[in-house]
C-alpha positions as CSV (number, residue, x, y, z in Angstrom):
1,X,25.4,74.7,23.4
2,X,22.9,71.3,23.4
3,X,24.3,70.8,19.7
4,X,28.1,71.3,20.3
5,X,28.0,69.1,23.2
6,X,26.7,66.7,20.9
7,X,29.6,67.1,18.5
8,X,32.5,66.4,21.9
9,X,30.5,63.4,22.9
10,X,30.7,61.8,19.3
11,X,34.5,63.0,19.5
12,X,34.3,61.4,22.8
13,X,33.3,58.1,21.9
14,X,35.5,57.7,19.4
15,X,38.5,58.4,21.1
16,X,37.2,55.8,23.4
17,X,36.5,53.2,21.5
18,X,39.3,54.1,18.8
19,X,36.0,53.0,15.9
20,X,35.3,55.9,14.4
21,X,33.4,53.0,11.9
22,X,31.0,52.0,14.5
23,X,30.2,54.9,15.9
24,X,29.7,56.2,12.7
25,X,27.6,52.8,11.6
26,X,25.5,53.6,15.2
27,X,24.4,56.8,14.1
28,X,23.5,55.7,10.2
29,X,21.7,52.6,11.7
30,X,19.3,55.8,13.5
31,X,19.0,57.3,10.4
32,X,17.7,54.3,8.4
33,X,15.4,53.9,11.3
34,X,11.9,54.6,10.2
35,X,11.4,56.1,13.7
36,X,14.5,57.8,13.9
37,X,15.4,58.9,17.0
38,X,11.6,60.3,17.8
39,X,10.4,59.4,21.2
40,X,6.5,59.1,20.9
41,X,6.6,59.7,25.1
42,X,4.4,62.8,27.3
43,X,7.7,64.4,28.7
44,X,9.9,63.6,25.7
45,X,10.8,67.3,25.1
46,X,12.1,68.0,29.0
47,X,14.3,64.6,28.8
48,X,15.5,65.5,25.3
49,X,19.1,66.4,26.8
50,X,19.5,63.0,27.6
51,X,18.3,61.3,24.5
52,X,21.3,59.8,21.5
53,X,19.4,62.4,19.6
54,X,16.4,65.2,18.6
55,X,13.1,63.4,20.6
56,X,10.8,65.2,19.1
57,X,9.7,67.2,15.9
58,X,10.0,71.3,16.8
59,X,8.5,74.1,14.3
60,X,12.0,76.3,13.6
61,X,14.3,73.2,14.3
62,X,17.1,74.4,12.9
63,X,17.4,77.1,15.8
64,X,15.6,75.1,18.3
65,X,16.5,71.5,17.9
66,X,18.9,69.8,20.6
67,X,20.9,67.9,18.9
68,X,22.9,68.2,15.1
69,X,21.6,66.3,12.2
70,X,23.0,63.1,12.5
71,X,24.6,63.3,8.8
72,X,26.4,66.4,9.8
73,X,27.5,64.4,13.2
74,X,28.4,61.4,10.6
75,X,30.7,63.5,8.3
76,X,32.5,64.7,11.5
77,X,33.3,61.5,12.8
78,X,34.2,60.0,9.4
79,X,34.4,61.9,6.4
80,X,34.8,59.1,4.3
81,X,32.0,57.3,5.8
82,X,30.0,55.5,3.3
83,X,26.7,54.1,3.9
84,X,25.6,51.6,1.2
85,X,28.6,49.4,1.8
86,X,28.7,49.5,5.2
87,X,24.7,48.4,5.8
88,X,25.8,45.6,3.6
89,X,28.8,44.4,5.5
90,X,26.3,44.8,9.0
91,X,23.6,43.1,6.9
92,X,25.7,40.0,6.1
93,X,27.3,40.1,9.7
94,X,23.9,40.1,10.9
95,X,22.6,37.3,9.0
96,X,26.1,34.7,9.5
97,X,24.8,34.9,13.5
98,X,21.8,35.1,13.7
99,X,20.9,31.5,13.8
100,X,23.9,30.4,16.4
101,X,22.3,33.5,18.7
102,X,18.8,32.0,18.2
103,X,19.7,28.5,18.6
104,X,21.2,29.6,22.2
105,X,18.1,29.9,23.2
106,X,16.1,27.0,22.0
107,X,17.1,24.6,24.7
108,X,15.0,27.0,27.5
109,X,16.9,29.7,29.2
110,X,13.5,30.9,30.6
111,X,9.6,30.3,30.0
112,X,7.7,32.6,27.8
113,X,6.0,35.5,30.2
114,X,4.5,38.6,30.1
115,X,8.2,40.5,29.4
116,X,8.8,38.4,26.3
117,X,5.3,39.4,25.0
118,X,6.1,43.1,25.9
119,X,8.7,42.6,23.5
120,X,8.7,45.0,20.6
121,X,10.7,46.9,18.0
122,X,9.7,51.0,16.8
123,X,7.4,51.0,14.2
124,X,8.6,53.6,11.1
125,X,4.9,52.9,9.0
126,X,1.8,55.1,8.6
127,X,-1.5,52.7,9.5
128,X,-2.0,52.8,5.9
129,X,1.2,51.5,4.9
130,X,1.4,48.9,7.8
131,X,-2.6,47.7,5.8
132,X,-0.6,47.3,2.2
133,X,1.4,44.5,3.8
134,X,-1.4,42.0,4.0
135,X,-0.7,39.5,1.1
136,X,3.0,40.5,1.3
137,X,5.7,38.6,1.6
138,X,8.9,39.8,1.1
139,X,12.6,38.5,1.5
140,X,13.5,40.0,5.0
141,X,10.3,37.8,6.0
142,X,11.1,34.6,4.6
143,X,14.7,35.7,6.0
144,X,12.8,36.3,9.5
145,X,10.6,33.4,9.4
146,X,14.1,30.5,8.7
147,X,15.4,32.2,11.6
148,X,12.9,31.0,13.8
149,X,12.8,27.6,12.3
150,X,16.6,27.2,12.8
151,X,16.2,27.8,16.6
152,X,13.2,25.5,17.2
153,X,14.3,22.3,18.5
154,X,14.6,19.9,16.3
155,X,12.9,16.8,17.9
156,X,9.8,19.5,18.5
157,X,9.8,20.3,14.2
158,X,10.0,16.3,13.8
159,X,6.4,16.4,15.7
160,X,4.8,18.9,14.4
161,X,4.6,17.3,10.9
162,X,2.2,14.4,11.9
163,X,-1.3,14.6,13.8
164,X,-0.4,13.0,17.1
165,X,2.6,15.0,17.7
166,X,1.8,18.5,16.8
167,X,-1.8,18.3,18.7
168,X,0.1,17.9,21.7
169,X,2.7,20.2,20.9
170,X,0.0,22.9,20.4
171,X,-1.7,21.5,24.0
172,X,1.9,22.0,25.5
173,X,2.3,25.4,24.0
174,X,-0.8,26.5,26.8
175,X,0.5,24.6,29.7
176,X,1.5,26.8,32.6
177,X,5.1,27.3,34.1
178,X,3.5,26.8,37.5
179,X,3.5,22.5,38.4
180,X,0.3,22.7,40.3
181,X,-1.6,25.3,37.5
182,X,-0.2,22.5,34.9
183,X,-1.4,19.3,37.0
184,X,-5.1,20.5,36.9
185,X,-4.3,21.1,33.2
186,X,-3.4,18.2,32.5
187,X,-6.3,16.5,35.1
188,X,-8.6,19.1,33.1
189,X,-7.9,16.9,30.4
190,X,-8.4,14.0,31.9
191,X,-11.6,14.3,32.9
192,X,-12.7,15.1,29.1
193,X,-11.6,12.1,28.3
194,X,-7.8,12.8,26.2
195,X,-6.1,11.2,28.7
196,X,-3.6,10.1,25.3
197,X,-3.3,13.6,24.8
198,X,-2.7,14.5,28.2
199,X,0.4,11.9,28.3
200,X,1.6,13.5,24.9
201,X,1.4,16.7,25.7
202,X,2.9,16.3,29.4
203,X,5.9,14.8,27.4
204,X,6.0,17.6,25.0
205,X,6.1,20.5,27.2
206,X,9.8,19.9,27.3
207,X,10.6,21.2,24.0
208,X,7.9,24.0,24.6
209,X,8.5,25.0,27.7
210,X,11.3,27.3,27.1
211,X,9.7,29.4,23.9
212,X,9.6,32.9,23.9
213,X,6.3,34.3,23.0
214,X,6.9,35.0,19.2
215,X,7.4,31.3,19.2
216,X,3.6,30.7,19.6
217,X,2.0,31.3,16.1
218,X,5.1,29.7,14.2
219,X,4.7,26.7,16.2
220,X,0.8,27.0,15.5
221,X,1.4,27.6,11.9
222,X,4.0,24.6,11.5
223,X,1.5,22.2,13.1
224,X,-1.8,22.9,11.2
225,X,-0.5,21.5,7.7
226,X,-0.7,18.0,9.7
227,X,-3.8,18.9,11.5
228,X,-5.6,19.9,8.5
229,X,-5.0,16.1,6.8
230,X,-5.7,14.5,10.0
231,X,-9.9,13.3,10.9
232,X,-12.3,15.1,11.8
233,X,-12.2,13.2,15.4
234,X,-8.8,14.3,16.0
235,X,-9.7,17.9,15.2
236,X,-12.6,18.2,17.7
237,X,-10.0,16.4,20.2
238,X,-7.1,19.2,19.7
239,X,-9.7,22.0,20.2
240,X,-11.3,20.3,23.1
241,X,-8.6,19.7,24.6
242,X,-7.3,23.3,24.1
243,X,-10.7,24.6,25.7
244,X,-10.1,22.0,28.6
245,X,-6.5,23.2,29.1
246,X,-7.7,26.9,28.8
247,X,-10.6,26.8,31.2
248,X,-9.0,24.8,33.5
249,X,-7.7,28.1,36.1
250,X,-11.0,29.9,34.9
251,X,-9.3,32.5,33.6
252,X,-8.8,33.0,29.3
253,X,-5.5,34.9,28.8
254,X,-4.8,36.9,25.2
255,X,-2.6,34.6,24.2
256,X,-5.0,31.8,24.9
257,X,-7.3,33.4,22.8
258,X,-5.3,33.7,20.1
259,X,-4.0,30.2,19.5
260,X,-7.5,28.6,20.3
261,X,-9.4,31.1,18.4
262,X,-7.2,30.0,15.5
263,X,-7.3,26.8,15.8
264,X,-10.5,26.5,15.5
265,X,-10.7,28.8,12.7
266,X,-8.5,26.8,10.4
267,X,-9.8,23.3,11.6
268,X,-13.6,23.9,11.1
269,X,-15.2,22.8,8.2
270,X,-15.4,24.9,5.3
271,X,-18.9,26.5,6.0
272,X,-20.9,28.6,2.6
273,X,-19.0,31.5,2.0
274,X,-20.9,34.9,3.5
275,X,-22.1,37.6,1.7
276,X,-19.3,40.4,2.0
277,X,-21.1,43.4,1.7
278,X,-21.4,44.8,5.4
279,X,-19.9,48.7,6.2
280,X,-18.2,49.6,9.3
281,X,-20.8,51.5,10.4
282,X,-23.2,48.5,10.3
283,X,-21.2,46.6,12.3
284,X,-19.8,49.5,14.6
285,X,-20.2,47.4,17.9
286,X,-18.0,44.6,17.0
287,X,-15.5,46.5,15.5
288,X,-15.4,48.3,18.5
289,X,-14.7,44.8,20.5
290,X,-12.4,43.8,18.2
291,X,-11.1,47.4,18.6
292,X,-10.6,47.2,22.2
293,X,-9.0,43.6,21.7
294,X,-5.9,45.2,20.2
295,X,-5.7,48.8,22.1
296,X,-5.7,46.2,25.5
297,X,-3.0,43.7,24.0
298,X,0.0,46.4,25.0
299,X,-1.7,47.0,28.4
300,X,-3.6,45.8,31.3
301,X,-7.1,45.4,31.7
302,X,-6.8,47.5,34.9
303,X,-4.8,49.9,32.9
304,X,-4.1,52.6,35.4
305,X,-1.6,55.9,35.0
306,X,0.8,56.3,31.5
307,X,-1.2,53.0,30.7
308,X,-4.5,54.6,31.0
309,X,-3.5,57.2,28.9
310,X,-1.5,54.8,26.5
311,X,-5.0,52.5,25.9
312,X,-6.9,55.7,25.2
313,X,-4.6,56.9,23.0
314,X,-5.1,53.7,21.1
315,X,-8.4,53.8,21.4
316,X,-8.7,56.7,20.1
317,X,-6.3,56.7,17.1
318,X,-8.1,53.7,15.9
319,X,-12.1,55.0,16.1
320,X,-11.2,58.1,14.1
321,X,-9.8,55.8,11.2
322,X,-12.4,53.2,11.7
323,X,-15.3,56.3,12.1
324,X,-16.5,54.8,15.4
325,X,-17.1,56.2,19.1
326,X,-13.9,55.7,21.0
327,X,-15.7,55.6,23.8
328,X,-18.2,52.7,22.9
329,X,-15.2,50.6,22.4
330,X,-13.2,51.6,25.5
331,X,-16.4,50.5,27.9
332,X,-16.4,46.6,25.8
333,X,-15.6,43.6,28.5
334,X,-13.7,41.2,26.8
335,X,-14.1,37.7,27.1
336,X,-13.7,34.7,24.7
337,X,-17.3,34.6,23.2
338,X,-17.9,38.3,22.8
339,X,-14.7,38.1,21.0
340,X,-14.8,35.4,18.5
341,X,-18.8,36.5,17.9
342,X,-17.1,39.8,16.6
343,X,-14.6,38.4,14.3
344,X,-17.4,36.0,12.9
345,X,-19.6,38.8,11.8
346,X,-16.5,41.4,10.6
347,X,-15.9,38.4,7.9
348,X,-19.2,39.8,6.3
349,X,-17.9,43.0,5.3
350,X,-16.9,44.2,2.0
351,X,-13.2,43.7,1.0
352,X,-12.7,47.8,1.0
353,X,-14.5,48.0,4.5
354,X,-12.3,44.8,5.5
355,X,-8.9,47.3,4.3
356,X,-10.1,50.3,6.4
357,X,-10.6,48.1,9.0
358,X,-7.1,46.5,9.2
359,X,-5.9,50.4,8.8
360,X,-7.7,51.1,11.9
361,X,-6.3,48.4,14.0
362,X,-3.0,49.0,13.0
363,X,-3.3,52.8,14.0
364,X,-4.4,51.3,17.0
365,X,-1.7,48.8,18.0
366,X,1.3,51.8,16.8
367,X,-0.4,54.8,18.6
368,X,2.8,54.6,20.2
369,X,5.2,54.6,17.9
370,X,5.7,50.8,18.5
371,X,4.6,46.9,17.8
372,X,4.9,44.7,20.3
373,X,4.8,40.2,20.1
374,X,1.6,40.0,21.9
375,X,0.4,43.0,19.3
376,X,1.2,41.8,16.3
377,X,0.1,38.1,16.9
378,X,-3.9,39.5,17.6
379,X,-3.4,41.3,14.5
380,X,-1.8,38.4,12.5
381,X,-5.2,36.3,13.8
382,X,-7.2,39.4,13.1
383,X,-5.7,39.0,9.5
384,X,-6.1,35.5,9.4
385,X,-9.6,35.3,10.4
386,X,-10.6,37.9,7.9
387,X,-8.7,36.4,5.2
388,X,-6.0,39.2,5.2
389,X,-3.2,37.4,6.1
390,X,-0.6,39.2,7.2
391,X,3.2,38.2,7.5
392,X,5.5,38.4,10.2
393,X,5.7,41.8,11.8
394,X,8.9,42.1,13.8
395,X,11.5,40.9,11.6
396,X,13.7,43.7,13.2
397,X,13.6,41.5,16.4
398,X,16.2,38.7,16.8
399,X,14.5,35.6,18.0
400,X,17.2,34.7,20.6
401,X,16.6,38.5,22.0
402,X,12.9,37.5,23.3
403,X,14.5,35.4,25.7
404,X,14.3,38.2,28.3
């Protein structure tokens, strides 16, 4: 009964819409889906009636399953529906808009928040296959990563390519929304004597202000070619003045963490190259903190309810792949030394250990069948730290979408 329904709904909407095309193109784009229509969700089978289509994987689904294959509700709709051509023609459509969309929300609809670092797409890859993309760079990413250069603002790329003006766009990036959290900011950095960089960054936070959260590392990443050639003054300046900024409201948030921690990374002198030759098991403690860094990016520290059991999940999924205690990771306290200690030492390990280490985190962070923009930027500075750069993870997201 589920199944035919399913059929007169299809019928439905087409006679609605009069697309038969579209609804048909709706249906394939679920089907190319790695995910598919799966809902990775604790009462996903009794809300399965209610889903676009099957929720979850059944032994005998051919008699049990709720809804039709979704070829079979395809050739219904449109016999003559064909695939290939029509991803194509969505493809290019998708790629002639893009940048308009994006560029709509450059000028600052709304500051970057907690929502637009909730942001995330489904995630089709086994941990194993999400590991082989480190060194990868293919042409959805360059694609992805022009996209998010057209909707920058343009005065704000201008600074970014010289010392002065992409240190105090990077100080900007961190200033609050709040006027009185940024005034002790910005007096924070006063007192440590940048007052220069204080009055550049104060002027900078215009063009900042507005980013979404996937902004962050691009903006990071456009800005250290200049730092790197700049001297080594200016370099202790921009990460004091980062720490000043950060420590300011006594509090270190993730994304905090992730743009100083990096910072500093790539600015610090080159120091002799450690012996990689550590195991996992040698160093089970701070893979555990490093662990519990990404299981806690998608959820609260006070996690409580479905995000309990979401973080343990994580948790979890990522100790069995790492061959850790789950529960020596799920009782680390975080904070910005513990943190950056454990990163420090994981660089000794040996590049195979280093590979099942990035598997584990990744089985981690999509435990839920998901990647989220506050996710996959602590496992781009996982990557980077560990010299396993990674690319861009959420090229399925449109830029102008992580508005909201």
């Amino acid at each position: 009964v589920a199944r035919q329904r399913e059929f007169l709904a299809d019928a439905s909407a087409v006679q609605f819409t009069r697309n038969p095309d579209g609804i048909a193109g709706a249906l394939d784009q679920i089907a190319e889906s790695g995910a598919g229509t799966l809902i990775h969700a604790r009462y996903a089978e009794e809300m399965s009636h209610m889903f676009f289509g099957q929720s979850v994987k059944l032994r005998l689904a051919g008699l049990f399953q709720t809804h039709p294959a979704i070829e079979e509700r395809i050739r219904r709709i449109n016999p003559r529906f064909q695939p290939t051509p029509y991803r194509q023609k969505r493809s290019a459509a998708e790629a002639s808009t893009a940048p308009a969309q994006a560029s709509g929300f450059a000028g600052g609809v709304a500051p970057a928040g907690r929502r637009g670092a909730d942001a995330g797409a489904a995630w089709g890859r086994s941990a194993g296959e999400s590991a082989q993309l480190v060194g990868a760079l293919g042409g959805e990413k360059l694609n992805y990563a022009e996209r998010l250069l057209a909707s920058l603002p343009q005065a704000l790329r201008e600074s970014l390519r010289e010392p002065l003006g992409a240190s105090a766009a990077m100080i900007a990036l961190l200033l609050a929304p709040k006027e009185e959290v940024m005034r002790e900011q910005l007096a924070a950095l006063q007192a440590a004597g940048l007052g220069e960089l204080a009055q550049r960054a104060a002027a900078a936070v215009v063009h900042t202000r507005g980013l979404a959260a996937a902004y962050r590392l691009p903006l990071v990443d456009l800005g250290l070619p200049a730092m790197k050639q700049a001297t080594a003054q200016m370099k202790k300046e921009l990460v004091a003045g980062l720490e000043a900024v950060i420590y300011a409201d006594r509090r270190v948030s993730l994304d905090e963490l992730v743009v100083l921690t990096l910072v500093r990374e790539q600015l610090q002198p080159p120091a002799k190259p450690a012996r990689q030759t550590k195991k996992i098991v040698e160093l089970a403690t701070e893979a555990g903190t490093v662990l519990a860094l990404v299981a806690q990016a998608g959820t609260r520290a006070d996690a409580s309810g479905q995000r309990a059991v979401a973080l343990q999940l994580a948790l979890r999924a990522g100790a069995a792949t790492l061959g850790i205690e789950a529960a020596a990771a799920s009782a680390v306290t975080l904070d910005l030394p513990k943190v950056q200690a454990a990163l420090e030492a994981l660089r000794t390990l040996a590049p195979l250990q280093k590979a099942i280490l990035v598997k584990g985190l990744f089985a981690a962070v999509t435990a839920d069948g998901t990647i989220r923009v506050v996710e996959a930027e602590v496992m781009r500075l996982v990557g980077a730290v560990l010299d396993c750069p990674l690319p861009p993870l959420l090229t399925e997201i449109d830029p102008a979408a992580l508005a909201a």
